[in-house]
C-alpha positions in Angstrom: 82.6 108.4 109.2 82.4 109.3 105.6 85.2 111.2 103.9 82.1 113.2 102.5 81.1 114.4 106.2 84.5 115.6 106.7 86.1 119.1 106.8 90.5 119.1 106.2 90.3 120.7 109.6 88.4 117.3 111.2 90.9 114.7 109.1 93.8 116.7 110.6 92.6 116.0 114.2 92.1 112.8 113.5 95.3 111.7 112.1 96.7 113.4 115.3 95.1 110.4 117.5 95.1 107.6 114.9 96.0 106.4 111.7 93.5 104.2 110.0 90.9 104.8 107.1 89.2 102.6 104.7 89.3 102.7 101.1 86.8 100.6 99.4 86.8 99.8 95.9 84.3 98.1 93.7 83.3 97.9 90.0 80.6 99.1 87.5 79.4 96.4 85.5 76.4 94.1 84.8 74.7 92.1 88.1 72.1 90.4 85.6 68.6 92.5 87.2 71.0 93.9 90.0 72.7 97.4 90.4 75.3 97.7 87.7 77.4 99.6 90.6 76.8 96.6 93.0 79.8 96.2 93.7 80.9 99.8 94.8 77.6 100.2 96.9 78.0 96.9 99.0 82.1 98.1 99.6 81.4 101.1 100.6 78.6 99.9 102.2 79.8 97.3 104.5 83.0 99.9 105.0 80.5 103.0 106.5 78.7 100.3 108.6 81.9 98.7 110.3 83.9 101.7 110.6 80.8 104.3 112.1 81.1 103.3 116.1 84.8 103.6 115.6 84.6 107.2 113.9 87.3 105.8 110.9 87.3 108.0 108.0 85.7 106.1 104.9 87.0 106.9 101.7 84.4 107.1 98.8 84.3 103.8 96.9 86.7 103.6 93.7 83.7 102.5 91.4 85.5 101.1 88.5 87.3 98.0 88.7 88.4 95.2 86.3 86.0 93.5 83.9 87.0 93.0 80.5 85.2 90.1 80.1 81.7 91.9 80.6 82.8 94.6 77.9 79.4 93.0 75.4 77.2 94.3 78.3 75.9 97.7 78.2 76.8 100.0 81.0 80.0 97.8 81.9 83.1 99.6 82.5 86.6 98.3 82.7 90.4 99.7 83.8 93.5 98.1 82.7 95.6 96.6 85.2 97.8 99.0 84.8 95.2 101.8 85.1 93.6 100.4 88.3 97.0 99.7 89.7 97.8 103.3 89.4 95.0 104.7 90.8 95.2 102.7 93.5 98.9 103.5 94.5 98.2 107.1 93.7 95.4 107.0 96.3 97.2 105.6 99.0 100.0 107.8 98.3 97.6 110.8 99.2 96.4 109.1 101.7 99.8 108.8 103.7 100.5 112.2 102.9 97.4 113.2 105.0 98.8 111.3 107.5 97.3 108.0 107.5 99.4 105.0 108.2 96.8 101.7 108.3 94.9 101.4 105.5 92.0 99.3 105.3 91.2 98.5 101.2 87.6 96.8 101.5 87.3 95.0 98.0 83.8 94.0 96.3 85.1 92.9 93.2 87.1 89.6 92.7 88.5 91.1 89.5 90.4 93.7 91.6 92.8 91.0 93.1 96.1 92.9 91.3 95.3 95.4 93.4 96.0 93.0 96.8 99.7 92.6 94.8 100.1 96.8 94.5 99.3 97.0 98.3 101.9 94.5 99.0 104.1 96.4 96.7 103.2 99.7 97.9 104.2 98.7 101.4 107.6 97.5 100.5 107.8 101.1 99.2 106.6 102.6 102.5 107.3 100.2 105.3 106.4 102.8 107.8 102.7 101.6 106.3 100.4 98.8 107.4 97.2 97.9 104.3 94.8 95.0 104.6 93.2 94.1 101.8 89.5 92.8 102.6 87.5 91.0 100.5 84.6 91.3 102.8 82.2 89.0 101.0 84.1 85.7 101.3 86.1 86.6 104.9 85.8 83.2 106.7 82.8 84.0 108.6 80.7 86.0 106.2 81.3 82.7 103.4 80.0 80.6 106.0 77.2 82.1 107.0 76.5 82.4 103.2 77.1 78.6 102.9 74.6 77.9 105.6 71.8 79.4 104.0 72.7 78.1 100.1 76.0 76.6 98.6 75.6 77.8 95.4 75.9 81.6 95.3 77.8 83.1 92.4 78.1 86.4 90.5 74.6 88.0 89.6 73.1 85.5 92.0 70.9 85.9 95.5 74.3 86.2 97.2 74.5 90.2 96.1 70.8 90.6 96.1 70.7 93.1 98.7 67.6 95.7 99.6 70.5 98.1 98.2 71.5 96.5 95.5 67.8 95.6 94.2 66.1 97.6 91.5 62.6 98.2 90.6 63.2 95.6 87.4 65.2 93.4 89.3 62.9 90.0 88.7 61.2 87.8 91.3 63.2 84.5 92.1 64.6 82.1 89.5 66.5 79.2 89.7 69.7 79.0 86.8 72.3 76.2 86.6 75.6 77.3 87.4 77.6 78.6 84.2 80.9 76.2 83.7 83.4 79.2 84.7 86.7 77.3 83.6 85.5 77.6 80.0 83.8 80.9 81.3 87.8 82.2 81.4 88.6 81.4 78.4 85.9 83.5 76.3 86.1 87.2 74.9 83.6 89.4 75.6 80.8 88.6 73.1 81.0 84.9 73.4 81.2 85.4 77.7 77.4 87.0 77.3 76.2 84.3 74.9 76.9 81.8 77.4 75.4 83.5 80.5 73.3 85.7 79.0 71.5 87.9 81.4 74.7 87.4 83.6 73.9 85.8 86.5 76.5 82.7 86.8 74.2 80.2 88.6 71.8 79.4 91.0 68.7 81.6 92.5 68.4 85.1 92.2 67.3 86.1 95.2 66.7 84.3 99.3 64.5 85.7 101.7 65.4 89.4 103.5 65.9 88.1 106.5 68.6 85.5 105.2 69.9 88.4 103.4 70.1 90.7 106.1 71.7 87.8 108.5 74.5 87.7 106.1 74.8 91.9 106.0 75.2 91.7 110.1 78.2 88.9 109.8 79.6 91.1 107.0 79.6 94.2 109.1 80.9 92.6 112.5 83.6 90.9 110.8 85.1 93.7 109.3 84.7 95.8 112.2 86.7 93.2 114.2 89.3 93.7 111.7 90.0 97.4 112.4 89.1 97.6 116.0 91.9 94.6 116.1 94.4 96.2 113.8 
């Protein structure tokens, strides 16, 4: 159940019972003709999804993340690491103050990874704690179901294309080479959106619905067997 379709009252008579919620957290920033908030709507997505038979309280999605390198695209909004880092501990320090003790953080950014170090941090902190950090898009059985349908599926790419995540201008299916991303990590800003310029990283933009949707149902199930076994 969303945080937003909650009363105090109803998150008090929860944590009475049990002690998980979900805190997903993404990024705004540019997904070639995708979403720029992509990665915030597919966290909090797949979160609402695996959580709603259960009845676990989901968080709203923490929309900024880290991506300094896509600073030369409009729109694209970064944290430090410091700045996420603290956010991130200040949340879950609310969060155990409301009385929840297993925290599910379902990540849709791989930018956000210092944050997987702060929950490991945070717990040493509060051992009376349990967080998982999730990155729900390449959990064992989600990247293989991916790898089925097309190995090459990168940032930008088919592999985020999502009915959801799809805009009016988003355009019809191409075909790009991947980007080399070792030299991708070594550029600033301006030079990172000369080499990939419209920011996909490589390979098609989009795969049938039907592959897509495939994918979505692994996705949800997997992280639902997660919490239901946590």
């Amino acid at each position: 159940m969303r945080i937003a379709d909650m009363d105090w009252r109803m998150v008090e008579d929860w944590v009475r019972n049990d002690e998980r919620a979900i805190l997903p957290i993404g990024s705004t920033e540019q997904h070639a003709g995708l979403s720029l908030m992509t990665d915030a709507i597919l966290a909090e997505r797949v979160s609402v999804e695996a959580a709603e038979p259960l009845g676990v309280p989901v968080f709203p999605a923490i929309p900024f993340g880290l991506a300094p390198y896509f600073q030369a695209y409009p729109g694209s909004v970064t944290l430090r690491v410091e700045t996420l880092c603290a956010v991130v501990r200040d949340v879950l320090d609310s969060m155990k103050r409301s009385g929840f003790r297993r925290i599910m953080i379902v990540n849709g950014h791989g930018g956000n990874q210092p944050a997987a170090a702060l929950a490991q941090e945070w717990m040493m902190d509060n051992p009376d704690c349990r967080v998982r950090f999730h990155d729900w898009w390449k959990a064992p059985k989600t990247m293989a179901q991916v790898q089925q349908f097309d190995r090459v599926a990168s940032h930008g790419s088919w592999l985020e294309n999502f009915p959801w995540t799809r805009l009016a201008s988003t355009p019809a299916d191409e075909v790009k080479e991947m980007v080399d991303t070792d030299r991708l990590k070594t550029l600033p800003p301006f030079e990172t959106r000369n080499l990939i310029e419209d920011g996909n990283f490589g390979g098609r933009s989009q795969r049938p619905d039907a592959e897509m949707l495939k994918i979505w149902e692994v996705a949800v199930a997997e992280t639902r067997a997660l919490l239901e076994t946590w």
